[in-house]
PAMAR-670435 format. One record per residue (C-alpha): x, y, z; residue number from 1; residue in three letters. Coordinates in nm, 3 decimals. Each point is the difference from the previous one (the first is absolute). Example, Ala and Ser with C-alpha at 12.3 -4.5 7.8 and 13.67 -1.06 7.14 Angstrom:
BEGIN
@east=1.230 north=-0.450 up=0.780 n=1 res=ALA
@east=0.137 north=0.344 up=-0.066 n=2 res=SER
//
This chain:
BEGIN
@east=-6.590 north=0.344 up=9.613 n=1 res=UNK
@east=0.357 north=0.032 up=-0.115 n=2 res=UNK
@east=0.153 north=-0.181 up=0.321 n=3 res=UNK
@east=-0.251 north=-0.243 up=-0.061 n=4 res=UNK
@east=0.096 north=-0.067 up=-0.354 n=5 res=UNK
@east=0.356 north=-0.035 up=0.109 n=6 res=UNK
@east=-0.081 north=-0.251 up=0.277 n=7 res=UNK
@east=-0.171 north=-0.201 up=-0.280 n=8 res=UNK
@east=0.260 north=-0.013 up=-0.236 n=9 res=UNK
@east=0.271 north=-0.083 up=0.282 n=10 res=UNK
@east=-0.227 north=-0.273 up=0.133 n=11 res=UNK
@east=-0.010 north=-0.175 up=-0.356 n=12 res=UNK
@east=0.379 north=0.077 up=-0.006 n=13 res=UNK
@east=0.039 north=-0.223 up=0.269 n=14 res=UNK
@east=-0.226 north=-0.258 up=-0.167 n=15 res=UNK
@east=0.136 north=0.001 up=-0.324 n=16 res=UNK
@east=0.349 north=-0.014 up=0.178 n=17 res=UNK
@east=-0.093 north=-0.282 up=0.221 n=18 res=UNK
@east=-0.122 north=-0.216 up=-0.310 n=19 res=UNK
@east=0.293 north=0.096 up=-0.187 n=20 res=UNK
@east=0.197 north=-0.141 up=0.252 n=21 res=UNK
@east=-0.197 north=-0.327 up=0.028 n=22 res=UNK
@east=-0.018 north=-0.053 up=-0.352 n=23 res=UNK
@east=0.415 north=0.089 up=-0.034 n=24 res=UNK
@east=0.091 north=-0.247 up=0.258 n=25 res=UNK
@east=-0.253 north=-0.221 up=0.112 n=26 res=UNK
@east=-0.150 north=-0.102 up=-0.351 n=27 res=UNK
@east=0.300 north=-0.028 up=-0.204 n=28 res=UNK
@east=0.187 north=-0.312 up=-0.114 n=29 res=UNK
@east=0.382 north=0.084 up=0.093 n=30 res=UNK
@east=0.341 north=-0.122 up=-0.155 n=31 res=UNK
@east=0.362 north=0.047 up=0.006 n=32 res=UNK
@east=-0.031 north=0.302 up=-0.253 n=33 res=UNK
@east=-0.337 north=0.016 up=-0.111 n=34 res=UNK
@east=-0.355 north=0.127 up=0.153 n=35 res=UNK
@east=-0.309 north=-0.066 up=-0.108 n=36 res=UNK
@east=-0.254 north=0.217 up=0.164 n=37 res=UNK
@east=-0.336 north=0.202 up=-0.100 n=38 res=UNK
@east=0.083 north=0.320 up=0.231 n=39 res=UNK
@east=0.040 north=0.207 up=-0.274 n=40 res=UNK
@east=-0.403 north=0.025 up=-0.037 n=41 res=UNK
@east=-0.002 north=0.201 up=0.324 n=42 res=UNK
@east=0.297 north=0.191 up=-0.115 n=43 res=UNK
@east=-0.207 north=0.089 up=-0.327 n=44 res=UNK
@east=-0.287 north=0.098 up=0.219 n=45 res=UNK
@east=0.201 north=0.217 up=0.232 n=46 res=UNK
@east=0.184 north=0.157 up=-0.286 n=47 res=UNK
@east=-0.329 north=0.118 up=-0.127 n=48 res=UNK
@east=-0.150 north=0.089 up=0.308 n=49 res=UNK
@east=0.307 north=0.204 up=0.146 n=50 res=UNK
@east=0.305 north=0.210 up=-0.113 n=51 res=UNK
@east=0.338 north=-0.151 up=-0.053 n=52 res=UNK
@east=0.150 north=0.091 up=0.316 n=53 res=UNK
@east=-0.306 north=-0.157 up=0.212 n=54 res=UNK
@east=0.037 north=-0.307 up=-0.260 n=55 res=UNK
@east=0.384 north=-0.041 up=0.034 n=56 res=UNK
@east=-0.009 north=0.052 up=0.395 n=57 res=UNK
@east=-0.299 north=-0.233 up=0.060 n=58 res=UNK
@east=0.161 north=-0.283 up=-0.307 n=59 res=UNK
@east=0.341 north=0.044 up=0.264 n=60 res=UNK
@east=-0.177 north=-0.076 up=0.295 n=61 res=UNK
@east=-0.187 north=-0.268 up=-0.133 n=62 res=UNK
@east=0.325 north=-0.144 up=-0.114 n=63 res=UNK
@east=0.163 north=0.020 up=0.339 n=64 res=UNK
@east=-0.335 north=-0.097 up=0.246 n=65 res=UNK
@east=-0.004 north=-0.312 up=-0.243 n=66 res=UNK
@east=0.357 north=-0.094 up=0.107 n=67 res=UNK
@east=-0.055 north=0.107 up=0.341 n=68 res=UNK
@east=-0.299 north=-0.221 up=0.019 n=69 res=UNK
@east=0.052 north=-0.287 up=-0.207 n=70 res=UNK
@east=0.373 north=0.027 up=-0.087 n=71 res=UNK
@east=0.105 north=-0.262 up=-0.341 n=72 res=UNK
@east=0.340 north=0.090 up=-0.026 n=73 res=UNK
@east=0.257 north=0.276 up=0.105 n=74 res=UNK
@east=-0.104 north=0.378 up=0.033 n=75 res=UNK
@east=0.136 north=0.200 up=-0.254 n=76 res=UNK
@east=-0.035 north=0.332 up=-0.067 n=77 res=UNK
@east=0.016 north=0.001 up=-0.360 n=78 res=UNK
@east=-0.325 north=-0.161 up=-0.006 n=79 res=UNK
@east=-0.174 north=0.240 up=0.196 n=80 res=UNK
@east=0.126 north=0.244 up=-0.266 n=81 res=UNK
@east=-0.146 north=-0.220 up=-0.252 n=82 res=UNK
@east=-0.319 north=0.024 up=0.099 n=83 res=UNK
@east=0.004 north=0.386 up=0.117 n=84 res=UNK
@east=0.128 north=0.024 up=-0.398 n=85 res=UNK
@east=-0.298 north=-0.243 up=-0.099 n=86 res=UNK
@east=-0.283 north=0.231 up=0.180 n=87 res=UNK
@east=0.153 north=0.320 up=-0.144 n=88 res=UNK
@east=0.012 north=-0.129 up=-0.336 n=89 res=UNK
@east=-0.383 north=-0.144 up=-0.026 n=90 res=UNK
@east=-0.071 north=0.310 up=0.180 n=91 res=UNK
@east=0.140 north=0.223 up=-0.215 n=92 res=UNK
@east=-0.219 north=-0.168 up=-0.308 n=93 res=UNK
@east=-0.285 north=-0.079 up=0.219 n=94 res=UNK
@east=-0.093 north=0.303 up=0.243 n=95 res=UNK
@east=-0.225 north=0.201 up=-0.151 n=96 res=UNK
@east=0.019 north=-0.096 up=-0.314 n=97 res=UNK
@east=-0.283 north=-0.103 up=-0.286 n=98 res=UNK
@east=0.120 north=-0.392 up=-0.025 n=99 res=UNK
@east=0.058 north=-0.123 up=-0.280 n=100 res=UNK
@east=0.165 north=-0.321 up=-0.137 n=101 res=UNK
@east=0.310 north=0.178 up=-0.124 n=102 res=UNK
@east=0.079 north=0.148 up=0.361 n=103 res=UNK
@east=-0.047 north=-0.347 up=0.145 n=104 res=UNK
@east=0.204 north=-0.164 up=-0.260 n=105 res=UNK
@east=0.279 north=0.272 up=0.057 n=106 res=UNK
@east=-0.016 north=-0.002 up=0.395 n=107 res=UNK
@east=0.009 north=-0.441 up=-0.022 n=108 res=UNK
@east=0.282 north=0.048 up=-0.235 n=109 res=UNK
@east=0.236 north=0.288 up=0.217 n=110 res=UNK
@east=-0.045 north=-0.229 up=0.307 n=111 res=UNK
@east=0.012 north=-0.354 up=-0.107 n=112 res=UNK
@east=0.337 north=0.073 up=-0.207 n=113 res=UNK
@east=0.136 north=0.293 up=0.238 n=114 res=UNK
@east=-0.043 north=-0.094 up=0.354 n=115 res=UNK
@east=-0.117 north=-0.361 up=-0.042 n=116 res=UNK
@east=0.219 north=-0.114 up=-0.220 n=117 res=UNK
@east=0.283 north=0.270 up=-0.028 n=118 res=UNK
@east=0.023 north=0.105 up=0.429 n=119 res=UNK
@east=-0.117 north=-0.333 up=0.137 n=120 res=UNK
@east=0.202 north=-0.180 up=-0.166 n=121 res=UNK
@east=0.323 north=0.245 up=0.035 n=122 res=UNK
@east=-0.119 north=-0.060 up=0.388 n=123 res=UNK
@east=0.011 north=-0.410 up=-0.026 n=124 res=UNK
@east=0.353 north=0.004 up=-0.135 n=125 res=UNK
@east=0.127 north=0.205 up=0.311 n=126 res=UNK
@east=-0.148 north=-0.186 up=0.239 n=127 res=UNK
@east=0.043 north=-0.341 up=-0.143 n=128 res=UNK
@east=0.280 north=0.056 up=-0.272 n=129 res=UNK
@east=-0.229 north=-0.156 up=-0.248 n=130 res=UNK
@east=0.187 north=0.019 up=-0.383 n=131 res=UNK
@east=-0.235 north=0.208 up=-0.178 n=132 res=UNK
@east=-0.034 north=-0.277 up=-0.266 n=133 res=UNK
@east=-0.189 north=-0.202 up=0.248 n=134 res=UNK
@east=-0.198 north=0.280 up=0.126 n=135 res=UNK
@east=-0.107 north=0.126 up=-0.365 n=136 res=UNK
@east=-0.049 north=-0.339 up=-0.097 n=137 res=UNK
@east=-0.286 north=-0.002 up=0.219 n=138 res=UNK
@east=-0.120 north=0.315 up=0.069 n=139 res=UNK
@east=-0.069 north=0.100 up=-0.369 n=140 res=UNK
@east=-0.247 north=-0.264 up=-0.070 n=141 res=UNK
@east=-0.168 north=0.073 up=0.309 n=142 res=UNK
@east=0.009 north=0.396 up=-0.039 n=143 res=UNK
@east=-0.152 north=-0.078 up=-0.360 n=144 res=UNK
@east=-0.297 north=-0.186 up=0.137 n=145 res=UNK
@east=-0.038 north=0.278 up=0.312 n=146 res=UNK
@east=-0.034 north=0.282 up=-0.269 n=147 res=UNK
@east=-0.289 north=-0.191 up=-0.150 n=148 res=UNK
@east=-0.114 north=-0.071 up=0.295 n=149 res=UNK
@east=-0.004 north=0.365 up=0.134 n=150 res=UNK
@east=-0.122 north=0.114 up=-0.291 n=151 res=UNK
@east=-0.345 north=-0.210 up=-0.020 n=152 res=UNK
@east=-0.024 north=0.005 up=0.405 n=153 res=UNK
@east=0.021 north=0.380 up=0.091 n=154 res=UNK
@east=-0.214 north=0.058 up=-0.346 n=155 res=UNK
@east=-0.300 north=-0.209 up=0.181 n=156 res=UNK
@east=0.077 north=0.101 up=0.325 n=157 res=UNK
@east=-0.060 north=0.367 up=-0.095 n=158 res=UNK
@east=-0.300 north=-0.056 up=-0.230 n=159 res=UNK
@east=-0.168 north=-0.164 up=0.354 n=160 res=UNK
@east=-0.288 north=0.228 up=0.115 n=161 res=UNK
@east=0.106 north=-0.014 up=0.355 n=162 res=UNK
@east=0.353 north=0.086 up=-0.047 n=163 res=UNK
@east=-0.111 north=0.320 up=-0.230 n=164 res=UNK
@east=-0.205 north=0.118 up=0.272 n=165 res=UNK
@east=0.247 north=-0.062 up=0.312 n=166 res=UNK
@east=0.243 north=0.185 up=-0.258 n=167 res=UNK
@east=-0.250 north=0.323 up=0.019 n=168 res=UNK
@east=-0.216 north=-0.050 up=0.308 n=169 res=UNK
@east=0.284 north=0.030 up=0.280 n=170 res=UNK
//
C-alpha cells in the first residue's frame, strides 16, 4: 500500500510539474524585465501537497524544462533559484498547515517582494545592466497587483473541493 501511495504522489508530481511548466512558459505574456504568468497556482498546490524540498526541487525543474522546451530569453541560474526559493517559501506556509488568510497573505507577500521583486530583479540588472530605477519603476506596480492577485487566487484555489481532496487523497 505504501509503494503504492508513493507512486501516486510521484505521478501527480510529474503532473503538477508538467502544468507548472506549461503555465510558466507557454501561457505567459513575456517582456524585457517583466513576466506575467499564473504558474504560481500550481506552485501553491504543490507547496501544500509536498514538503519544501520536493516543492523547491520540482519549482527548479519546472523552471529549467520550461527553458529547455520553450526557451524566451537567456538561461540563468539565478532564476532557477528564484523559483526553488518561491516553492520553499509557499511550502513552508502551505504544507501541512490549517490555511488561513493570514498565511496566504504572508507567503504572497515574502515572495512577491523577496524573490520576485528583490532576486529577479537583482538577476535582470546582471544580465541586462538594467539601472535599478527603470527596473523598480516597473516592477513595483506590477509586484503590488501580483500580491493581490496571489492573495485572492491561491485563497479560491484552495477552498476548491477537488484541490482539498487531491491535497489528502494521494
Amino acid at each position: 500500500m505504501r509503494i503504492e501511495k508513493n507512486l501516486r504522489a510521484l505521478v501527480l508530481l510529474g503532473v503538477l510539474i508538467a502544468l507548472q511548466t506549461i503555465l510558466g512558459s507557454l501561457l505567459t505574456v513575456q517582456f524585457l524585465i517583466t513576466k506575467i504568468t499564473f504558474s504560481f497556482i500550481i506552485t501553491a498546490i504543490i507547496a501544500r501537497r509536498f514538503n519544501p524540498v520536493t516543492t523547491a526541487a520540482a519549482c527548479a525543474v519546472s523552471n529549467v524544462l520550461g527553458m529547455i522546451l520553450f526557451p524566451k530569453y537567456e538561461f540563468f541560474i539565478g532564476f532557477v533559484i528564484t523559483a526553488a526559493l518561491t516553492g520553499i517559501i509557499f511550502s513552508l506556509f502551505f504544507y501541512q498547515q490549517k490555511i488561513t488568510l493570514f498565511k496566504i497573505i504572508t507567503a504572497s507577500l515574502i515572495v512577491s517582494v523577496f524573490c520576485n521583486l528583490g532576486l529577479n530583479s537583482l538577476w535582470l540588472h546582471i544580465m541586462y545592466g538594467t539601472s535599478w530605477a527603470a527596473l523598480l519603476s516597473v516592477r513595483v506596480p506590477q509586484e503590488i497587483i501580483t500580491v493581490v492577485l496571489y492573495v485572492v487566487v491561491i485563497a479560491a484555489v484552495f477552498r476548491v473541493k477537488v484541490v482539498d481532496r487531491l491535497m489528502t487523497s494521494i
